[in-house]
C-alpha positions as CSV (number, residue, x, y, z in Angstrom):
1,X,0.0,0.0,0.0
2,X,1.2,3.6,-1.0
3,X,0.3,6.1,1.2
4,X,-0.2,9.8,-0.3
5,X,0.7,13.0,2.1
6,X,-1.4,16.1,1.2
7,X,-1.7,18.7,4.0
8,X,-4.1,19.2,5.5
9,X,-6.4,22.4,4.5
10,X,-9.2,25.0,5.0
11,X,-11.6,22.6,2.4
12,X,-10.6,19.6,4.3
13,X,-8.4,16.9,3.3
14,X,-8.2,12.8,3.5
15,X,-5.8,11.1,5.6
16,X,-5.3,7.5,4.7
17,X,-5.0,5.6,6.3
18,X,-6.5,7.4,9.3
19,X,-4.8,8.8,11.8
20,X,-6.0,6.6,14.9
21,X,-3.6,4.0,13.6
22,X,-3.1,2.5,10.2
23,X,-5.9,-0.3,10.8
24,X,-8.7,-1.5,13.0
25,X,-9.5,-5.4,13.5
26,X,-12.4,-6.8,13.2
27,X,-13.3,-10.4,14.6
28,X,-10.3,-13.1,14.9
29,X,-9.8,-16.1,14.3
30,X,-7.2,-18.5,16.5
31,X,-6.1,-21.7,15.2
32,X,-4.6,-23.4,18.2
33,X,-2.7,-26.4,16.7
34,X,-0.8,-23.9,15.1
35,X,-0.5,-21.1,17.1
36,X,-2.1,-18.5,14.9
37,X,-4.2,-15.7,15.3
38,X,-5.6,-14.4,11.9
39,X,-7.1,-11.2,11.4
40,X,-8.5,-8.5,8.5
41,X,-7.1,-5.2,8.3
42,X,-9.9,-2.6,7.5
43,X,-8.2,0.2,6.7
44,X,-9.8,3.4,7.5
45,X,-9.5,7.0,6.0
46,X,-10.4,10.0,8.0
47,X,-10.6,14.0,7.2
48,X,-9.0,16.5,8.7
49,X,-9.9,20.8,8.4
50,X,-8.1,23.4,9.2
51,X,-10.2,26.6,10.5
52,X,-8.4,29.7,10.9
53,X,-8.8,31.6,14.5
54,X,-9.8,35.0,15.1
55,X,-7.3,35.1,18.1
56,X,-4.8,32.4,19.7
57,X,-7.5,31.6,22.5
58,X,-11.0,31.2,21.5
59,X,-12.6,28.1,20.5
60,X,-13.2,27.1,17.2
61,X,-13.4,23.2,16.7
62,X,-15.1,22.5,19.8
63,X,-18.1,23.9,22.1
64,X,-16.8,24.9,25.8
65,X,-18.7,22.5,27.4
66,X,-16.7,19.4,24.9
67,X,-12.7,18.5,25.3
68,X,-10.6,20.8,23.5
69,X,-9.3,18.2,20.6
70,X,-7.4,20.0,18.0
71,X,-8.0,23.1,19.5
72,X,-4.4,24.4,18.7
73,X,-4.2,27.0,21.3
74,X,-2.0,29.9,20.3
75,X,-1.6,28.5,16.9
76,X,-3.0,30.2,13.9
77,X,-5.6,27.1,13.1
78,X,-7.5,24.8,15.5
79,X,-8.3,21.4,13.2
80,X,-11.9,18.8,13.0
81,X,-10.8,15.0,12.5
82,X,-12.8,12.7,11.8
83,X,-13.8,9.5,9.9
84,X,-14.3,10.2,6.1
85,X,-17.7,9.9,4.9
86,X,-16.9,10.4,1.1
87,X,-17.6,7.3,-1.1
């Protein structure tokens, strides 16, 4: 698998794989007599969006009352991830 780096930007951009790891497994299956596991990769893409801040403090990605994810304090652009939901 190739992976492509774009940056990330004010229309959004894909990440993939995602950034919360290259891959999440599904259901496994063991094989005791031979000491295997076996597993299937699903790899996922996600999006990420930069939004530029008014000042270095104020929320932009995120209500008060959530965590501050990607909130960027002090930096020029606070960022939204998420899973992509392009087809």
């Amino acid at each position: 698998m190739t992976t492509a780096i774009r940056e990330p930007s004010r229309e959004g951009s894909i990440v993939y794989p995602g950034n919360f790891g290259t891959f999440n497994w599904g259901a496994v299956a063991v094989d005791p007599d031979r000491d295997m596991m076996f597993s299937m990769s699903v790899h996922l893409a996600f999006t990420v969006k930069m939004i530029p801040r008014a000042d270095a403090t104020t929320r932009v990605a995120t209500r008060e009352s959530e965590p501050a994810f990607n909130e960027n304090p002090g930096a020029p652009y606070a960022a939204t991830r998420g899973p992509s939901t392009r087809h």
